[in-house]
VOGU-3710 file (C-alpha; in Angstrom, 3 decimals, decimal comma):
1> xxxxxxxxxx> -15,578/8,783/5,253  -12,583/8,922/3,633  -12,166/5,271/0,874  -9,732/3,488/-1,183  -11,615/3,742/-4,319  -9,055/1,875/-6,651  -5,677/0,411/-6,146  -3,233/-1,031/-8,468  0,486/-2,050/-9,070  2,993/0,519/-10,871
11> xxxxxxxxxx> 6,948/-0,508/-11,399  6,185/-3,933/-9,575  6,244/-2,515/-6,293  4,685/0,914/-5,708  0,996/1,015/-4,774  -1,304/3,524/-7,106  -4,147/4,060/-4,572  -7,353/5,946/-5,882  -9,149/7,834/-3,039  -12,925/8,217/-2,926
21> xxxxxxxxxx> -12,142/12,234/-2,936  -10,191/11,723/-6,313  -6,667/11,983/-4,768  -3,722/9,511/-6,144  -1,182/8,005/-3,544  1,706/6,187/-4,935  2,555/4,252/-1,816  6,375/2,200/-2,202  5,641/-0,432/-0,539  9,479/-1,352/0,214
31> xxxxxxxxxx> 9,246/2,143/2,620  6,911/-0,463/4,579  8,470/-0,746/8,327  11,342/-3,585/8,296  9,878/-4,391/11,847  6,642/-5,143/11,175  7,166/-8,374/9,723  3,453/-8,863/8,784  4,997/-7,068/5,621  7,483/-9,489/5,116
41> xxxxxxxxxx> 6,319/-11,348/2,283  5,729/-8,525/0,111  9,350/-7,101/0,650  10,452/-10,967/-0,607  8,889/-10,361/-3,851  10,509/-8,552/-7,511  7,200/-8,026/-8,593  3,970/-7,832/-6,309  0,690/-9,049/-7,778  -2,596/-7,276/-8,115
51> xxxxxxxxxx> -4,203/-6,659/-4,931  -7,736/-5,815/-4,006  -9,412/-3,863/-1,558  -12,439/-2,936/0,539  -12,467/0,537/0,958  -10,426/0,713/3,991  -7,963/-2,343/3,191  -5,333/-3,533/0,535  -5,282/-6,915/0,466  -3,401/-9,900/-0,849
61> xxxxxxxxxx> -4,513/-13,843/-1,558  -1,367/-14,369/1,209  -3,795/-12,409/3,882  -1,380/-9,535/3,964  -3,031/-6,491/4,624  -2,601/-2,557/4,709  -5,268/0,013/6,398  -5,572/3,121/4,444  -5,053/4,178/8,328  -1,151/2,696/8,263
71> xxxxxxxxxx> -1,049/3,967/4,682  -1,768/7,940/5,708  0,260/7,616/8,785  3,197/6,644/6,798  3,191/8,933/3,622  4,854/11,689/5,943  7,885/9,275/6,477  7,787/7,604/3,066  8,492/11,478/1,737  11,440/12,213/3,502
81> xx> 12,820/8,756/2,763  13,307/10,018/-0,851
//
């Protein structure tokens, strides 16, 4: 099963997610959907602080959270977005 093995912060508010199958993701989390406004808070901030995660979640003090699920289903969209 497919992990998050590592995740950090690069430019204050792209995501540099580590796979367990050594693949990088650099997830911008302002292409996040506007309507989900479970997201809201980290659109609000400059610079996002360090998150954590538990193999299948990112995860914030605030109790904001991303599923490496939402995270795969969006890459497709975040890429033609640029």
């Amino acid at each position: 099963m497919l992990q998050i093995a590592r995740v950090d912060i690069l430019d204050g508010q792209t995501l540099d997610i580590e796979l367990s199958n050594g693949h990088l993701i650099l997830f911008d989390t302002q292409c996040l959907p506007k309507a989900d406004h479970r997201y809201d808070s980290l659109r609000n901030l400059e610079l996002l602080p360090r998150p954590s995660t538990d193999g299948q979640n990112i995860f914030w003090r605030d109790g904001t959270r991303i599923a490496l699920t939402e995270i795969l289903n969006w890459l497709p969209m975040q890429t033609i977005k640029e």
